[in-house]
PAVEXVEX-622357 format. One record per residue (C-alpha): residue in three letters; residue number from 1; x, y, z. Coordinates in steps of 0.05 Angstrom, whole numbers, plus 32768, in hexadecimal, padded with zeros to 4 digits. Example, Ala and Ser with C-alpha at 12.3 -4.5 7.8 and 13.67 -1.06 7.14 Angstrom:
2
NODE  res    n    c1    c2    c3
NODE  ala    1  80F6  7FA6  809C
NODE  ser    2  8111  7FEB  808F
This chain:
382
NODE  res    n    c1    c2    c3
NODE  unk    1  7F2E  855B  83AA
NODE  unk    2  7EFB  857B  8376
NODE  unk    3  7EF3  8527  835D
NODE  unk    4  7EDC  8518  839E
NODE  unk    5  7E93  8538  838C
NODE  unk    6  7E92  8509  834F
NODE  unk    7  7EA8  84CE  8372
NODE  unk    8  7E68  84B5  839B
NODE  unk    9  7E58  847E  8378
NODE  unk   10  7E93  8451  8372
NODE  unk   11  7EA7  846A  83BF
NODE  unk   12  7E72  8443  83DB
NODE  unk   13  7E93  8404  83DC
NODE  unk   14  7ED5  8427  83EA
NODE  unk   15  7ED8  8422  8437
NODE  unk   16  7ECB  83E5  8465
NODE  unk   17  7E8A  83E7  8495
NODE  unk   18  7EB5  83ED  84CD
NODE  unk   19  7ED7  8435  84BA
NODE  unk   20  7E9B  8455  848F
NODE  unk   21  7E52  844A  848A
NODE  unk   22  7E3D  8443  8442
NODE  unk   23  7E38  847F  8411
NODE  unk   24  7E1D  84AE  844B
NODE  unk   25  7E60  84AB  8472
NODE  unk   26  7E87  84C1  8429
NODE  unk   27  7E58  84F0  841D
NODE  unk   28  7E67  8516  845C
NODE  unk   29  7EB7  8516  844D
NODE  unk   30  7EA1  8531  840B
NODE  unk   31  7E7F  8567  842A
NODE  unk   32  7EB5  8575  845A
NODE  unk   33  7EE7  8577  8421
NODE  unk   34  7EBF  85A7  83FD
NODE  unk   35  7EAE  85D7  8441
NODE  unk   36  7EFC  85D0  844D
NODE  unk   37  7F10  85EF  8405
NODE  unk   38  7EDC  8626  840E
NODE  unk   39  7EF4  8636  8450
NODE  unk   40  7F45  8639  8432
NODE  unk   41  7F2D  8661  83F7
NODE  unk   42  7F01  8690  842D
NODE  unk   43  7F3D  869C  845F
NODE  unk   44  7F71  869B  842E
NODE  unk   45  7F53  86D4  840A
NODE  unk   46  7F4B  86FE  8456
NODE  unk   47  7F9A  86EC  8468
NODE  unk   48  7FB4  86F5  8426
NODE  unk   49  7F91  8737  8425
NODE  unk   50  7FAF  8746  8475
NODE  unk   51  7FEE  873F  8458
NODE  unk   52  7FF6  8760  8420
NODE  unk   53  7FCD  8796  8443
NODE  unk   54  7FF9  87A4  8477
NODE  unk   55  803A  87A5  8437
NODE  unk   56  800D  87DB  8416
NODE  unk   57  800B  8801  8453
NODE  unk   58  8047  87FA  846C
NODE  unk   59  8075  8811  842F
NODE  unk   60  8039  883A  8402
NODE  unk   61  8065  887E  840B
NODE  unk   62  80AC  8860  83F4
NODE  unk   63  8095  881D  83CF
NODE  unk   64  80C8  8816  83A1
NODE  unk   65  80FF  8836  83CC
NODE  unk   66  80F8  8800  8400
NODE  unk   67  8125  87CB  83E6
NODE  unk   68  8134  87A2  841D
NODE  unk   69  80E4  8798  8411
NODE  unk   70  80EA  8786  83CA
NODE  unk   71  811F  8752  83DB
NODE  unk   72  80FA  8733  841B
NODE  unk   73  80B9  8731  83ED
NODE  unk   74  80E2  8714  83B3
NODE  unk   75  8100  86E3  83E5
NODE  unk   76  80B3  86CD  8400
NODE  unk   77  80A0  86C6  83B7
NODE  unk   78  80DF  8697  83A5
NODE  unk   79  80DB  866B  83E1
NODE  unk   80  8088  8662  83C6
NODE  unk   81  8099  8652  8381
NODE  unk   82  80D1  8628  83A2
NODE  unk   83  809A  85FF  83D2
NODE  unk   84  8063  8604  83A9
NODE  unk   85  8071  8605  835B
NODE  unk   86  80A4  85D7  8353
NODE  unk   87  8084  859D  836F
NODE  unk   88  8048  85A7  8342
NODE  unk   89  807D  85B6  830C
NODE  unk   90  8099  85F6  82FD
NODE  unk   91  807A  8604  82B6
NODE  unk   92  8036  8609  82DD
NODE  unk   93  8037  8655  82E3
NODE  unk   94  806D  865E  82AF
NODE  unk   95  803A  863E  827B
NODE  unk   96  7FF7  8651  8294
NODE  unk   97  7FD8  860C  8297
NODE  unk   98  7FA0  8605  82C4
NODE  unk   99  7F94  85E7  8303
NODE  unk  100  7F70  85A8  8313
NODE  unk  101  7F5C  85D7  8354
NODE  unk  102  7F3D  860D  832E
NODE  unk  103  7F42  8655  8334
NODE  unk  104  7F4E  864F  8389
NODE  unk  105  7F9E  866B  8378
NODE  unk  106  7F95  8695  833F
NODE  unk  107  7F56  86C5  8347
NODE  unk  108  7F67  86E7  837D
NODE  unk  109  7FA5  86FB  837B
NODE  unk  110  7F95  8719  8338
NODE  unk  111  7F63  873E  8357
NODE  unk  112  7F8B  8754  838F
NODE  unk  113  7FC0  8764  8363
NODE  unk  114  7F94  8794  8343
NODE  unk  115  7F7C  87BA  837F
NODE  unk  116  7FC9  87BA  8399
NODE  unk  117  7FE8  87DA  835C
NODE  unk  118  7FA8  880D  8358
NODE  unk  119  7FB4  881F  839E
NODE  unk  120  7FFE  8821  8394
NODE  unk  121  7FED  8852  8359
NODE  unk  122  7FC3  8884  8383
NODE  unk  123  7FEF  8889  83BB
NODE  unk  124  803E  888A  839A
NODE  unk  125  805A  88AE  835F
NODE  unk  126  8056  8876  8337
NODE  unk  127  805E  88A1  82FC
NODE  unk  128  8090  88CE  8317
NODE  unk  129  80C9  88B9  82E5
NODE  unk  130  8094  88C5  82AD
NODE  unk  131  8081  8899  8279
NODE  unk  132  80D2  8889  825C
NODE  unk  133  80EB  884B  8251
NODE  unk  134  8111  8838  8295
NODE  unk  135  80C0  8845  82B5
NODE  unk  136  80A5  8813  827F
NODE  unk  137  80CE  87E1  8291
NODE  unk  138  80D3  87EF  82DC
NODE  unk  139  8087  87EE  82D7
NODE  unk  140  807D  87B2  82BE
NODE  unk  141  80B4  878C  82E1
NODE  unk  142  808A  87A9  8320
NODE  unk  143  8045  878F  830C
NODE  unk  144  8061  874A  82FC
NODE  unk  145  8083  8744  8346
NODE  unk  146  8047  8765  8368
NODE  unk  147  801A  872C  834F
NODE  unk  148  8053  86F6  8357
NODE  unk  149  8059  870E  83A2
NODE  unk  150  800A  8712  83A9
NODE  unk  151  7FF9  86CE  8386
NODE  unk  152  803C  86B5  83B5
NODE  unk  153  8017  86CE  83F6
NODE  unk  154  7FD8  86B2  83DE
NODE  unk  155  7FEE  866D  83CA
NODE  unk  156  8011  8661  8410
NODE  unk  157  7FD6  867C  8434
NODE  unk  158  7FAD  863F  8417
NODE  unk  159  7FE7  860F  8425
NODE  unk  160  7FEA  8619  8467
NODE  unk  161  7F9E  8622  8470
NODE  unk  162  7F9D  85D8  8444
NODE  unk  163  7FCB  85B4  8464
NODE  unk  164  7FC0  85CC  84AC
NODE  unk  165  7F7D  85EE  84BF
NODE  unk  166  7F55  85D6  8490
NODE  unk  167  7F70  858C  8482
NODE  unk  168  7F42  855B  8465
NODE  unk  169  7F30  8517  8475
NODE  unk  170  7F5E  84DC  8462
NODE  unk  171  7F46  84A8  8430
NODE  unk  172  7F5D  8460  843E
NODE  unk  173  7F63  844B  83EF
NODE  unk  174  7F78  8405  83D4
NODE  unk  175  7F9F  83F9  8390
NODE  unk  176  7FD4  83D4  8365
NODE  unk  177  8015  83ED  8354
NODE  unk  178  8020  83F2  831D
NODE  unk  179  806E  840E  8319
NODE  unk  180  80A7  8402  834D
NODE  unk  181  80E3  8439  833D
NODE  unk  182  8116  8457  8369
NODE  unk  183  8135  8498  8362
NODE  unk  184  818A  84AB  8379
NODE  unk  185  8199  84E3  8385
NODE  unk  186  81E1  84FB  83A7
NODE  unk  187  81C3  84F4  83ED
NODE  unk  188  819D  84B9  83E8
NODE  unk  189  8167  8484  83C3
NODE  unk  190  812A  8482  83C9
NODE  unk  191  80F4  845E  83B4
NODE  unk  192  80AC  845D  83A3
NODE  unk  193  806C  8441  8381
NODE  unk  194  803C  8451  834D
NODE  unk  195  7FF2  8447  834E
NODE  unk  196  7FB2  8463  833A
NODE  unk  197  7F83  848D  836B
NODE  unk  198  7F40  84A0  836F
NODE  unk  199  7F4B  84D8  8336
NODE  unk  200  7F65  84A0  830B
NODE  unk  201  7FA8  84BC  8302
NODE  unk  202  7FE5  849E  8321
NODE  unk  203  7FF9  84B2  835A
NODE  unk  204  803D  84A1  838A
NODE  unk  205  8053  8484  83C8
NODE  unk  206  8096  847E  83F6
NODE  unk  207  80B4  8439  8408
NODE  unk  208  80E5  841B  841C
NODE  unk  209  811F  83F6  8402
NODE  unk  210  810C  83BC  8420
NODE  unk  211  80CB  83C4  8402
NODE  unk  212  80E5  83DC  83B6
NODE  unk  213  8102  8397  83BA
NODE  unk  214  80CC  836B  83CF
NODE  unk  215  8093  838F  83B5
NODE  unk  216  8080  837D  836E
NODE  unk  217  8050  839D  8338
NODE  unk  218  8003  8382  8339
NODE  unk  219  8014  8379  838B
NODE  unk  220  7FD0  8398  83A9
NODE  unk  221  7FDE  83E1  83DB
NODE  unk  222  7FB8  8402  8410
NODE  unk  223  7FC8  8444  8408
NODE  unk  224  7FBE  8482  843B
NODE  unk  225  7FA3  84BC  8417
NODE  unk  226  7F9F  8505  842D
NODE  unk  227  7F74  852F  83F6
NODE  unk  228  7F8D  8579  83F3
NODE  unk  229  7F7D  85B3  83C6
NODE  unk  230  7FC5  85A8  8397
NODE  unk  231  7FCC  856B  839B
NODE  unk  232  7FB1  8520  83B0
NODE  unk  233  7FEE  8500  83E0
NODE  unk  234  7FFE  84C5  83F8
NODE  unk  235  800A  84BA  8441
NODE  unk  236  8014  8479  844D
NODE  unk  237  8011  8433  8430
NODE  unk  238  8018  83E7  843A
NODE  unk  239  8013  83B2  8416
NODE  unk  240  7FD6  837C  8424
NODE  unk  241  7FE3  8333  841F
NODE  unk  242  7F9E  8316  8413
NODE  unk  243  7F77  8341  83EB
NODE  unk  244  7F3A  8328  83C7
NODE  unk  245  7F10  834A  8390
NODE  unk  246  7F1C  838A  8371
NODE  unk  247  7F3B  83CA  8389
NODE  unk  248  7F28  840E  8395
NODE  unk  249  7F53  8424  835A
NODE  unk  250  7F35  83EC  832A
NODE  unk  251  7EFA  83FE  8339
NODE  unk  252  7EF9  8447  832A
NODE  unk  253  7F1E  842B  82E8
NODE  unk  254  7EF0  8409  82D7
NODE  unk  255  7EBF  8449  82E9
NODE  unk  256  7EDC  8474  82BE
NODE  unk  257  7EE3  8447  8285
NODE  unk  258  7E9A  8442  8289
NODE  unk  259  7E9E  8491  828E
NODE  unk  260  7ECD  849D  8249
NODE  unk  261  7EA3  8466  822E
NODE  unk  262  7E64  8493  8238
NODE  unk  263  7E77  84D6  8231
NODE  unk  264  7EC2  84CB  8214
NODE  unk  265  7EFD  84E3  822F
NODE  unk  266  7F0D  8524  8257
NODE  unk  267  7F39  8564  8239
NODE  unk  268  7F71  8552  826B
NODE  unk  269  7F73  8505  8250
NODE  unk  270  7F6E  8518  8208
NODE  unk  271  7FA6  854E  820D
NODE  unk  272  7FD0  851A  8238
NODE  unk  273  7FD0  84F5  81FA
NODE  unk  274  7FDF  8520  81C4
NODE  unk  275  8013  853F  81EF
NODE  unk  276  7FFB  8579  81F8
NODE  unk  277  7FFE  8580  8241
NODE  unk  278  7FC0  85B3  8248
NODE  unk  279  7FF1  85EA  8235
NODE  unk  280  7FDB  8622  820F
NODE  unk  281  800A  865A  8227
NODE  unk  282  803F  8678  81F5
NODE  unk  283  8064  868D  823C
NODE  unk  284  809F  8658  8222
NODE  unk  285  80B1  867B  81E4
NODE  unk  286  80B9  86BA  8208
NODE  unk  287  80D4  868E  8239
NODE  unk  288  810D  8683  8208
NODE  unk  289  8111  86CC  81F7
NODE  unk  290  8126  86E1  8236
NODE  unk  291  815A  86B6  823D
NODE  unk  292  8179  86D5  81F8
NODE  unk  293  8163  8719  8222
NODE  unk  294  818E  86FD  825D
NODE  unk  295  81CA  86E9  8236
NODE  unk  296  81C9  872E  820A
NODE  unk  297  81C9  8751  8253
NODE  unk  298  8203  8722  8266
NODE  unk  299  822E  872F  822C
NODE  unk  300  821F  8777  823B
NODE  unk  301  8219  8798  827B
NODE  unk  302  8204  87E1  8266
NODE  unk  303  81D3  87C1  8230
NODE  unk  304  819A  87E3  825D
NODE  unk  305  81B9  8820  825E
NODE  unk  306  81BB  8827  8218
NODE  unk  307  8179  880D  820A
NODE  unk  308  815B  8846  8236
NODE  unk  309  8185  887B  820A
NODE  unk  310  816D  885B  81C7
NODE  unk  311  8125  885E  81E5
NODE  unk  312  812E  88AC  81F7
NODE  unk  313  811E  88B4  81AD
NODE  unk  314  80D2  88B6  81AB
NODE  unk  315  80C4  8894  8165
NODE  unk  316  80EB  8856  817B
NODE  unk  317  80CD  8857  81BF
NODE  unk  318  808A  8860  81A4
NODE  unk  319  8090  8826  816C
NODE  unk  320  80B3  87F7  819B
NODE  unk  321  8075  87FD  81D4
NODE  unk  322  8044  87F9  819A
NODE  unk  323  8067  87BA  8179
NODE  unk  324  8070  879E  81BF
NODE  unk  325  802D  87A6  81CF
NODE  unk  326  800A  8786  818F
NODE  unk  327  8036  874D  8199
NODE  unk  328  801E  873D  81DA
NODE  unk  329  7FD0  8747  81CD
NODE  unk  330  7FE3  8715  8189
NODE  unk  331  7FFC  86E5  81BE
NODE  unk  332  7FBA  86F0  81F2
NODE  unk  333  7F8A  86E3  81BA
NODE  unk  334  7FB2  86A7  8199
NODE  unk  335  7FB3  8692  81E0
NODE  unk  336  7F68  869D  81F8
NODE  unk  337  7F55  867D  81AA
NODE  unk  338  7F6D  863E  81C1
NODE  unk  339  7F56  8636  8205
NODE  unk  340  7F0A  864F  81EB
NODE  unk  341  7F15  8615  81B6
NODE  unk  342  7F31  85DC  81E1
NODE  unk  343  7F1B  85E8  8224
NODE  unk  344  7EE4  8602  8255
NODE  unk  345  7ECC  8640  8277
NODE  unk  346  7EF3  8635  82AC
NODE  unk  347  7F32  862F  828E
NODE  unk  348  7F27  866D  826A
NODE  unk  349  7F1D  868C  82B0
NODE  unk  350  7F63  8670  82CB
NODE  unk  351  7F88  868B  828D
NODE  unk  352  7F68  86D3  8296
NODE  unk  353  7F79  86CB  82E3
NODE  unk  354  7FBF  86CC  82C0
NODE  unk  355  7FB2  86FF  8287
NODE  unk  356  7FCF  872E  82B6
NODE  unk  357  8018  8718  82C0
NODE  unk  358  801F  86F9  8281
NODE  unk  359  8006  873B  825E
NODE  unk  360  8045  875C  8280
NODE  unk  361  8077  8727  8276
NODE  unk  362  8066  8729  822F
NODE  unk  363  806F  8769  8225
NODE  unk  364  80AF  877B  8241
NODE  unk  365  80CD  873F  8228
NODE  unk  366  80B5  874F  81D5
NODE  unk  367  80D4  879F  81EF
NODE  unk  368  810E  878E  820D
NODE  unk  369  811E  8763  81D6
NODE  unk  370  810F  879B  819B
NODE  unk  371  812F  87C4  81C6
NODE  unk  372  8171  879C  81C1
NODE  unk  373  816D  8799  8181
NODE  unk  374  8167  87DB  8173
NODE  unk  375  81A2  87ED  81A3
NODE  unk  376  81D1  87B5  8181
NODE  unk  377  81B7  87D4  8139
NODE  unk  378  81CD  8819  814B
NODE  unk  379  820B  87FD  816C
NODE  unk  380  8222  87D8  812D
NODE  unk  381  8218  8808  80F6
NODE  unk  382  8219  884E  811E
C-alpha cells in the first residue's frame, strides 16, 4: 500500500476515462489508502489495548495461577501465527526481518508489552519465588508469551480492521504472465499465474484448469487487485483478447528501470540478489540451539529438575546469568551493527520493536543450554 504514494505518475494512464478521471481520481484512492491505514493503526491500538485491558484486570491477583488463561491466550496466539505468519512466511518474526508495512505490527505491542508486565509487577508477587533459577526461567518464558499474546491481539485487530472496516479501494491492473505452475496437494490441484504488480514484484493469481491449459506465458491479464496493509492480493482476473500497447506492469517496468537507472537499486533488490533476504537476526542459530535444548529435555525428563539443583549453588548461578547475559548483548550489537550499516532508520526501529523478545529468547536459550551442560558435566564425572 505504502507504493501507492510513489506511484502517481505512471498511474495516470492506468485506468480508462470511463472508470477514473485522470491523476485527480488516483490521487483520491491514494489518499483514502493512506486515511484507511491511519485509521487501522488508530483503532487497532484502542481495541488491542480494550483487550488486553480487560486480561490485566481480570486475572492481576492470580496471573500465573490461572491456567486455563495461559492455555486460551496461548491458543489465540497460535491460531495468529497460524493465520497470519505463515502466509507471509514463518521466519518473519523468527528472524526479525522487517516489514514492507512498517512499524504498524511491531511498535505497539512492544510498548504495550511494557506497560503490561510493569503493571503485572506492581500488582502480583512477581518476585515471590525470589530471584532462583526456576523464577529466571519462568520469568522470561513469561515476558516472551506476554508480548507473543499482545503483538497476537494486535496483529488481528489490524486484520480485521484491514480487511473489513477499513478496506481499500480495488485497482483494476493489466499485465503479462509471465509463469503458468500448478501446485497438488492430497486434496486437490490447483493452479495459478505469475505476474508483476504495481510494486514491481510478482505477484499471484487463481485459475482454472481449463485456463492453466489454454493460457500461455506473454498472454496479456486484467487483474483485480485489493491493496491491504500485509499484503497486495489478487481478486480476480481474465484474460483480454485484443490488447494493444503496453501494460500497466510494463510500464511501471519500464518506470523503475528508469528509477535504478537514476538512483540505483533499492536495499530489498540488492539483498534479493546476493541472497541475503534482508535478514540480519542471529534468532536461527539459537533457533538451532533449542532444538539440541529440546532433544536433551527429551532424552531426559528430570533434566530441569536437576538444572535447578545445580543452579542452587550461587557461583554457578551467578556465572551462568552473567555468561548468558554477555552472550546475548554480543548478539544485539552484532545485530544492530549490521542493520545501522546496511539499512535505514526505520529498520533499525522495527528490529528494536523486537529487541524485547529476542533479548529474552536469547537469554534463556545461551542459560538453559550452560545449564545443561553443567548438569551433564556433574552427572558424568560426579
Amino acid at each position: 500500500m505504502e507504493r501507492l504514494e510513489a506511484h502517481q505518475e505512471q498511474s495516470i494512464n492506468k485506468y480508462s476515462e470511463e472508470e477514473y478521471t485522470g491523476s485527480s481520481k488516483f490521487e483520491e484512492i491514494q489518499e483514502i489508502c493512506v486515511k484507511n491505514k491511519e485509521k487501522v493503526d488508530k483503532y487497532s491500538k484502542i481495541l488491542t489495548t480494550i483487550l488486553t485491558g480487560i486480561i490485566f484486570l481480570f486475572i492481576y491477583n492470580n496471573f500465573w495461577d490461572q491456567t486455563w488463561i495461559k492455555i486460551l491466550l496461548g491458543i489465540i496466539g497460535f491460531i495468529y501465527f497460524i493465520l497470519y505468519l505463515l502466509p507471509l512466511g514463518i521466519f518473519t518474526l523468527l528472524l526479525g526481518i522487517s516489514y514492507e508495512n512498517g512499524r504498524i505490527h511491531s511498535k505497539y505491542p512492544t510498548i504495550l508489552t511494557i506497560i503490561l508486565i510493569l503493571l503485572i509487577t506492581l500488582f502480583t508477587n512477581w518476585f515471590s519465588f525470589g530471584f532462583s533459577a526456576k523464577w529466571l526461567l519462568e520469568s522470561c518464558v513469561s515476558v516472551i508469551f506476554i508480548w507473543i499474546v499482545v503483538f497476537s491481539i494486535h496483529g488481528i485487530n489490524i486484520n480485521i480492521l484491514d480487511t473489513n472496516i477499513f478496506p481499500n479501494p480495488k485497482l483494476t491492473y493489466t499485465a503479462k504472465i509471465v509463469d503458468i505452475r500448478s501446485f497438488k496437494d492430497k486434496k486437490k490441484k490447483t493452479y495459478f499465474v505469475h505476474f508483476y504488480d504495481y510494486t514491481t514484484t510478482t505477484n499471484h493469481c487463481d485459475i482454472t484448469e481449463k485456463e492453466y491449459n489454454t493460457w500461455k506465458k506473454g498472454d496479456v491479464i486484467e487483474v483485480v487487485l485489493q491493496p491491504t496493509i500485509n499484503e497486495i492480493k489478487a481478486e480476480s482476473i481474465k484474460r483480454l483478447e485484443n490488447f494493444e500497447g503496453l501494460t500497466d506492469m510494463e510500464k511501471d517496468q519500464l518506470k523503475h528501470k528508469k528509477d535504478i537507472e537514476l538512483f540505483g537499486q533499492s536495499q530489498k533488490e540488492m539483498d534479493a540478489i546476493d541472497g541475503d533476504g534482508r535478514s540480519t537476526s542471529l534468532n536461527l542459530y539459537y533457533f538451532y540451539i533449542n532444538i539440541f535444548n529440546v532433544v536433551i529435555f527429551v532424552l531426559n525428563n528430570n533434566i530441569l529438575s536437576d538444572i535447578y539443583r545445580v543452579m542452587s549453588n550461587s557461583c554457578i548461578y551467578t556465572t551462568t546469568s552473567l555468561i548468558a547475559l554477555a552472550i546475548t548483548i554480543i548478539t544485539s550489537y552484532i545485530e544492530y551493527s549490521k542493520i545501522k550499516a546496511k539499512y535505514t532508520l526505520e529498520d533499525i526501529y522495527i528490529w528494536t520493536d523486537h529487541l524485547l523478545y529476542r533479548s529474552f529468547y536469547f537469554f534463556i536459550t545461551i542459560f538453559l543450554l550452560i545449564g545443561e551442560i553443567i548438569t551433564i558435566y556433574l552427572f558424568i564425572f560426579s
